[in-house]
C-alpha positions in Angstrom: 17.4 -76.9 112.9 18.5 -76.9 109.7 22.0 -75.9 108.8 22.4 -72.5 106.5 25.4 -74.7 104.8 26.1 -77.9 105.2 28.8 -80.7 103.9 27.8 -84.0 103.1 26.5 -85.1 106.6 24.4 -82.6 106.9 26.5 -80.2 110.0 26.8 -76.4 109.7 29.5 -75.7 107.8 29.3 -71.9 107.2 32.1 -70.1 107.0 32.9 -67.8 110.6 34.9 -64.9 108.4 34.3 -63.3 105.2 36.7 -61.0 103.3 36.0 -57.6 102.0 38.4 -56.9 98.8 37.6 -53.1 99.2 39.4 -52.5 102.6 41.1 -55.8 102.5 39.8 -56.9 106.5 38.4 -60.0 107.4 34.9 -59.4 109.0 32.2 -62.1 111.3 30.6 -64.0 109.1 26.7 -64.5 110.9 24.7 -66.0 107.8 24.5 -69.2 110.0 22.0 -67.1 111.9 20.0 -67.4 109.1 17.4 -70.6 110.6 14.9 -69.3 108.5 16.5 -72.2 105.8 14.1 -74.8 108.1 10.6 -72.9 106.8 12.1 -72.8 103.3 12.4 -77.2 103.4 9.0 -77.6 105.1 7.5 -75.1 102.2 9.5 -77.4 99.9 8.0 -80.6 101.6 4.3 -78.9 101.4 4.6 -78.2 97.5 5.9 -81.2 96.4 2.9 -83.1 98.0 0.3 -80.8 96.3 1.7 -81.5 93.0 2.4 -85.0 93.2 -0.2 -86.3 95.6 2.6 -88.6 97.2 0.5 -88.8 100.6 3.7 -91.7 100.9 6.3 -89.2 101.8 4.1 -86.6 103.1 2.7 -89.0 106.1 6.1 -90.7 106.7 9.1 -88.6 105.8 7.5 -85.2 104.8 5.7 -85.9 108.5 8.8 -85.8 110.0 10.4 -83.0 108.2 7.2 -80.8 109.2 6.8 -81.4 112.3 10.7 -81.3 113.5 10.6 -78.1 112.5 7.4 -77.2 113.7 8.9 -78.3 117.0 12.4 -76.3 116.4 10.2 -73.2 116.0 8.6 -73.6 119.1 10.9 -74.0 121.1 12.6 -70.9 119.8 10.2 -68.4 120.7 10.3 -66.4 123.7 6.6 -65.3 125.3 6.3 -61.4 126.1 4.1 -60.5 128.8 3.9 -56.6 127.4 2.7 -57.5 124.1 1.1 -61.0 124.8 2.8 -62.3 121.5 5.8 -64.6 121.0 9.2 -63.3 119.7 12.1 -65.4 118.2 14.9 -62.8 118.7 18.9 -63.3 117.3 18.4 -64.3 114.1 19.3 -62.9 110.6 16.2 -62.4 107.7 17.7 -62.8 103.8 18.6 -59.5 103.8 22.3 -60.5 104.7 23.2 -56.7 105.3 21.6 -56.2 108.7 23.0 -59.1 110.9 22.5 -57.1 114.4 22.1 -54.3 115.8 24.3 -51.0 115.6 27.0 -50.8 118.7 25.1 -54.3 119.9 27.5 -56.8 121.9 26.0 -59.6 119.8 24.7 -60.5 116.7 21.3 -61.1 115.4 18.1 -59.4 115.0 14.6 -59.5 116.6 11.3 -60.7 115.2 12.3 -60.1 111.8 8.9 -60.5 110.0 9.8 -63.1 107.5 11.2 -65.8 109.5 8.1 -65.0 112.2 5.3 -65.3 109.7 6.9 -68.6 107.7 7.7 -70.2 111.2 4.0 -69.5 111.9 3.0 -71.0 108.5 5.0 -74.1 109.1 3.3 -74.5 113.0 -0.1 -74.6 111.3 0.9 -76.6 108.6 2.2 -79.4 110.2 -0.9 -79.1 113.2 -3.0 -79.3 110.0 -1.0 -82.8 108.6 -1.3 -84.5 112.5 -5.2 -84.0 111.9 -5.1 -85.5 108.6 -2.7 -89.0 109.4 -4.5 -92.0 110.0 -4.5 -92.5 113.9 -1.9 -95.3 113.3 0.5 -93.2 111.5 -0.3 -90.7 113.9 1.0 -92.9 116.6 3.7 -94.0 115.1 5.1 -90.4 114.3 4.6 -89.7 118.0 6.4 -92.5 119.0 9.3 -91.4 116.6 10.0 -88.4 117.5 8.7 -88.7 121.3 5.7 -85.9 120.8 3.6 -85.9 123.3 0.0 -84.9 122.9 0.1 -81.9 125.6 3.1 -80.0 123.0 -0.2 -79.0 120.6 -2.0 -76.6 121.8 1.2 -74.5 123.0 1.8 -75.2 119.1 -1.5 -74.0 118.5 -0.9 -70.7 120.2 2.4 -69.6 118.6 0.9 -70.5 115.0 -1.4 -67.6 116.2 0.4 -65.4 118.2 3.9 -64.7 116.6 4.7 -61.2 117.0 5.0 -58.7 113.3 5.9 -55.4 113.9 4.9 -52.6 112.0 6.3 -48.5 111.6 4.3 -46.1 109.4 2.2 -48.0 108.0 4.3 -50.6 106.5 5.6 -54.1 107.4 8.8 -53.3 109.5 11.7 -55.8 108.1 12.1 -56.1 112.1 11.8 -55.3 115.2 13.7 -51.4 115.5 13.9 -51.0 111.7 12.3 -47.5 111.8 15.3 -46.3 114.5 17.8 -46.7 112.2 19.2 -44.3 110.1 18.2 -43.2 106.4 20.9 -43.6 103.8 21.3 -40.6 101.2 21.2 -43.0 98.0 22.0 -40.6 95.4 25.1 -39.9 96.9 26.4 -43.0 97.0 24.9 -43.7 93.3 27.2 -40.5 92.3 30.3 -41.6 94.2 30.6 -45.3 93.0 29.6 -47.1 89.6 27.7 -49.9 91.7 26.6 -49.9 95.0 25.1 -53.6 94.7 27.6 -54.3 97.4 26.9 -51.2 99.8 28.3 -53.9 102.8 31.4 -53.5 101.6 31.4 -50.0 100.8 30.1 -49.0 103.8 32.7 -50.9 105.4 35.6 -49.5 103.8 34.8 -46.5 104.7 34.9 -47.1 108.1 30.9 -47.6 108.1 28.4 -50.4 109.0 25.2 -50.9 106.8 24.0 -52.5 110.1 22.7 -48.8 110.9 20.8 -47.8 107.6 17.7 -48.5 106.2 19.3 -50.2 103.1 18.5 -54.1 101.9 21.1 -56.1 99.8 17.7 -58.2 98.7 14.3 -58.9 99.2 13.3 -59.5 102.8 9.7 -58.9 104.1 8.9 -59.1 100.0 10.0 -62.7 100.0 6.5 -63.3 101.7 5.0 -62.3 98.4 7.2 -64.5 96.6 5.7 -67.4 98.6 2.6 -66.8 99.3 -0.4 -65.8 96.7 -1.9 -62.2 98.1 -4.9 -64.1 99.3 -3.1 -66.9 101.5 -0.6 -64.2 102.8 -3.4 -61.9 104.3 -5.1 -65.0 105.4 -1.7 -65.8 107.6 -1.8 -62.0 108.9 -5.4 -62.6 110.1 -4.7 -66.1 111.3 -1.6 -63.8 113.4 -4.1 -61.2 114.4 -2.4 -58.8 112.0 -3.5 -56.0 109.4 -2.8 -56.6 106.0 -4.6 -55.4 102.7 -4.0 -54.1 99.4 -3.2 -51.0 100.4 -0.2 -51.5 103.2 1.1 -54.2 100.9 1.3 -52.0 98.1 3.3 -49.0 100.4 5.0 -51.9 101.5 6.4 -52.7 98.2 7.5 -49.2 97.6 9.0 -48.6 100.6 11.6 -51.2 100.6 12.4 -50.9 96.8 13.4 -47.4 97.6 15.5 -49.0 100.1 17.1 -51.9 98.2 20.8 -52.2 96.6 19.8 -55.6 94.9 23.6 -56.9 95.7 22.0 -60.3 95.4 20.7 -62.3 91.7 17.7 -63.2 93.9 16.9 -60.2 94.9 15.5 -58.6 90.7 14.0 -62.1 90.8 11.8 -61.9 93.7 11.2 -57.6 93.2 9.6 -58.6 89.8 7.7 -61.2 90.3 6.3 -59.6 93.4 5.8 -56.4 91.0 3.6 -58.5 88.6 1.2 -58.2 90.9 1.3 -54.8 91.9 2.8 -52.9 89.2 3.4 -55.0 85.3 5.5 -52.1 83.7 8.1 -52.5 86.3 8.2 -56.4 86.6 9.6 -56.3 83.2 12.9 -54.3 83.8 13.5 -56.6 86.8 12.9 -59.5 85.0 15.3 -58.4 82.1 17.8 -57.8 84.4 17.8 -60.8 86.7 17.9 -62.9 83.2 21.3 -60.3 82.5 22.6 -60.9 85.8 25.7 -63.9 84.7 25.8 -63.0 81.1 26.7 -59.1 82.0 28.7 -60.0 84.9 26.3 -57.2 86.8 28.5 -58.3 90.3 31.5 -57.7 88.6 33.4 -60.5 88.4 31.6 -63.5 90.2 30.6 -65.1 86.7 34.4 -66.2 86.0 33.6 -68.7 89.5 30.4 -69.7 88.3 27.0 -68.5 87.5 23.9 -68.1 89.8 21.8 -71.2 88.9 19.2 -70.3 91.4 18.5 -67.1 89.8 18.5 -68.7 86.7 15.9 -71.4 87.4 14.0 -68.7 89.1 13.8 -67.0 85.6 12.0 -69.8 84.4 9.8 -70.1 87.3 8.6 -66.7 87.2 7.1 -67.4 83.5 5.5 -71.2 84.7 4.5 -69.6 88.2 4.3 -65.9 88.6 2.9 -64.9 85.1 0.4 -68.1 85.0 -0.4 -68.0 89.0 0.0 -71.3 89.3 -0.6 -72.6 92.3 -1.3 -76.2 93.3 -3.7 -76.3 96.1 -6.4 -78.6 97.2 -5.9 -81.3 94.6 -6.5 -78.9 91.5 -4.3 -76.8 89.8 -5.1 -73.0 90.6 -4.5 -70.6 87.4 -4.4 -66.7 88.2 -2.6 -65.5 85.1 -0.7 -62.1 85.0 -0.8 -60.5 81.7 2.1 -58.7 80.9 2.7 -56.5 77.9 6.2 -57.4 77.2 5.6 -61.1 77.1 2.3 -61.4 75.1 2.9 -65.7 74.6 4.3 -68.1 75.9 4.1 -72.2 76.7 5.5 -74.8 78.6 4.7 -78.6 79.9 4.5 -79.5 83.6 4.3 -82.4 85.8 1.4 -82.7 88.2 -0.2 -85.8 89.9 0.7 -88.1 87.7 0.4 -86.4 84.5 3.7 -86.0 81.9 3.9 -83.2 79.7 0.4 -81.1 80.7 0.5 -78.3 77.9 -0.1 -74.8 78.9 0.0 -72.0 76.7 -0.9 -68.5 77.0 -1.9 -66.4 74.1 -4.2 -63.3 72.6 -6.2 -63.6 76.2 -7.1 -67.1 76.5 -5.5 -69.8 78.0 -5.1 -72.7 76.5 -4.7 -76.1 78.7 -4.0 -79.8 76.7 -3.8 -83.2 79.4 -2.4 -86.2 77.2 -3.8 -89.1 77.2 -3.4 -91.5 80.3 -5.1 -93.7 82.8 -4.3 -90.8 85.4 -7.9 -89.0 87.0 -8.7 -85.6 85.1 -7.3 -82.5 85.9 -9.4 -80.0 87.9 -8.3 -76.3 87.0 -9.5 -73.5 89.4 -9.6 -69.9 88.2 -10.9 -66.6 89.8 -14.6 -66.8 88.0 -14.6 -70.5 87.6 -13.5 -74.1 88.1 -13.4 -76.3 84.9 -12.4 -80.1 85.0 -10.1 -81.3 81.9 -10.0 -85.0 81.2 -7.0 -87.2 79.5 -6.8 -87.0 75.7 -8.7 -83.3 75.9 -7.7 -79.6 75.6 -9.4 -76.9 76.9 -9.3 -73.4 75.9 -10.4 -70.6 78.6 -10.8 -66.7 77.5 -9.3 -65.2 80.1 -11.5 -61.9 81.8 -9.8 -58.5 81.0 -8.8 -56.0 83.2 
């Protein structure tokens, strides 16, 4: 288990109390409840080995990472005869708003979908990297860790069976979502300048947002963030769960009627999420999450020091979200995103050895430069086609319209 915050040796160190400056009460503090931060490193682990091709770290170290979560994971779940799925119950999602139930003796929440569906992402991932070791490293990993060979197929089964609840026909945040209560939005939006922070509103007047339908960020959207739309509804099949287009779209809209964006992340992750499903709004997000230190929008947080994650998500959301980039199975995926407001741009990455790949997007083509190297060429998968681009050679690809 991997700590939420941690000091320099690695131990939880987050805080147990928080203050609220509206009513001027210390409160429980249950972000530590937040083990969903052990996915987040073995995604980490998993994308740095597709775009370096460091098979090094990924069967020794990254091997390790993977499958001590994997293990964490399944030793948290809790099998429910009623349902036949597994639960992982008392936990908090990255919506830090809900952190239990209303009038409930304890804190945490039940199967909230995020942390099910990337703890069952991480199960297969790392059954996936034991099949591909070398039976020496394989061995040796065992030995490590003491794994025994009989902990796999129960492995097997919770990569396939985690529980995702669902209420009219969208992706409930978690389990009980739909019993709690609706907010009325547009009074609160008439009563206070901001309501970014509804916690502490809602708290100062005597209130808990623990019993509205109201997000501080992104939560069951994050899985868009991750996860391309293809891979994501592969995950709900692989669960034995419904997902298409259609509830992922009503999806979408339900929670961003439902979200007070009282995190930087959180316009970060609604528009890159909505460059897939609706351009003219990505935009506005994007604007705003780029606005987010320089206009002070928490009022006052800038003057301790500015969001750096939101900011390098800014830039990610031009090299990854607008381009698709992806890399998977030793070639770069491209599934660009054209977007009005953002006609051309260009950068360099890194990948497998190569410094400096150009890529620029422009009047509907795309336009791909490798420089010159002993490295292999560089195989480039799009929707309609796969091209392969050597050192030394630029490629130009018109892009198909919509």
């Amino acid at each position: 288990m991997y700590p939420w915050q941690s000091g320099s040796d690695g131990r939880e160190e987050t805080q147990a109390l928080h203050l609220n400056p509206r009513s001027g009460r210390w409160l429980p503090d249950n972000s530590r409840l937040q083990h969903h931060v052990g996915s987040a490193v073995a995604y980490n682990v998993w994308q740095y080995y597709e775009a370096t091709g460091d098979t090094e770290f990924l069967y020794t170290k990254g091997a390790e990472m993977l499958v001590q979560i994997a293990r964490f994971w399944t030793d948290s779940v809790v099998f429910d005869p009623a349902t036949g799925r597994y639960r992982i119950r008392g936990v908090v999602g990255p919506d830090e708003y809900h952190d239990g139930y209303p009038d409930a003796d304890r804190p945490g929440l039940n199967d909230n979908t995020y942390t099910n569906v990337t703890a069952a992402w991480v199960v297969a991932r790392a059954l996936e990297l034991l099949r591909r070791l070398p039976a020496w490293r394989r061995q040796e990993l065992f030995e490590r860790v003491r794994l025994e060979e009989d902990e796999l197929p129960e492995w097997e089964e919770v990569s396939r069976r985690l529980y995702v609840p669902y209420h009219q026909g969208v992706i409930s945040q978690f389990e009980g979502y739909d019993d709690l209560a609706e907010l009325d939005w547009d009074a609160y939006r008439a009563r206070y300048d901001s309501i970014r922070r509804l916690d502490r509103i809602l708290e100062a007047e005597g209130d808990t947002v623990n019993r509205y339908k109201a997000s501080k960020q992104a939560d069951v959207l994050m899985l868009g963030y991750l996860f391309p739309p293809t891979e994501l509804q592969s995950l709900f099949r692989r669960l034995g769960h419904h997902l298409d287009e259609e509830i992922w779209s009503r999806t979408v809209d339900y929670y961003l009627r439902r979200t007070s964006h009282g995190s930087t992340l959180s316009e970060l992750v609604h528009g890159w999420v909505l460059a897939r499903v609706r351009r003219a709004e990505a935009w506005q997000y994007f604007q705003e999450a780029l606005e987010a230190d320089v206009a002070d929008v928490q009022g006052g947080t800038t003057g301790e020091g500015i969001h750096l994650g939101a900011m390098a998500g800014t830039l990610d959301l031009v090299q990854r979200c607008l381009t698709g980039l992806t890399p998977r199975a030793d070639a770069l995926s491209l599934d660009p995103v054209p977007l009005p407001a953002l006609s051309e741009y260009g950068f360099a990455l890194s990948y497998r050895g190569h410094w400096g790949i150009g890529l620029r997007l422009h009047s509907g083509r795309l336009e791909l430069a490798v420089p010159d190297s002993e490295e292999s060429p560089v195989r480039v998968v799009l929707a309609d086609r796969a091209v392969t681009v050597a050192p030394g050679e630029t490629c130009m690809l018109q892009l198909p319209t919509d």
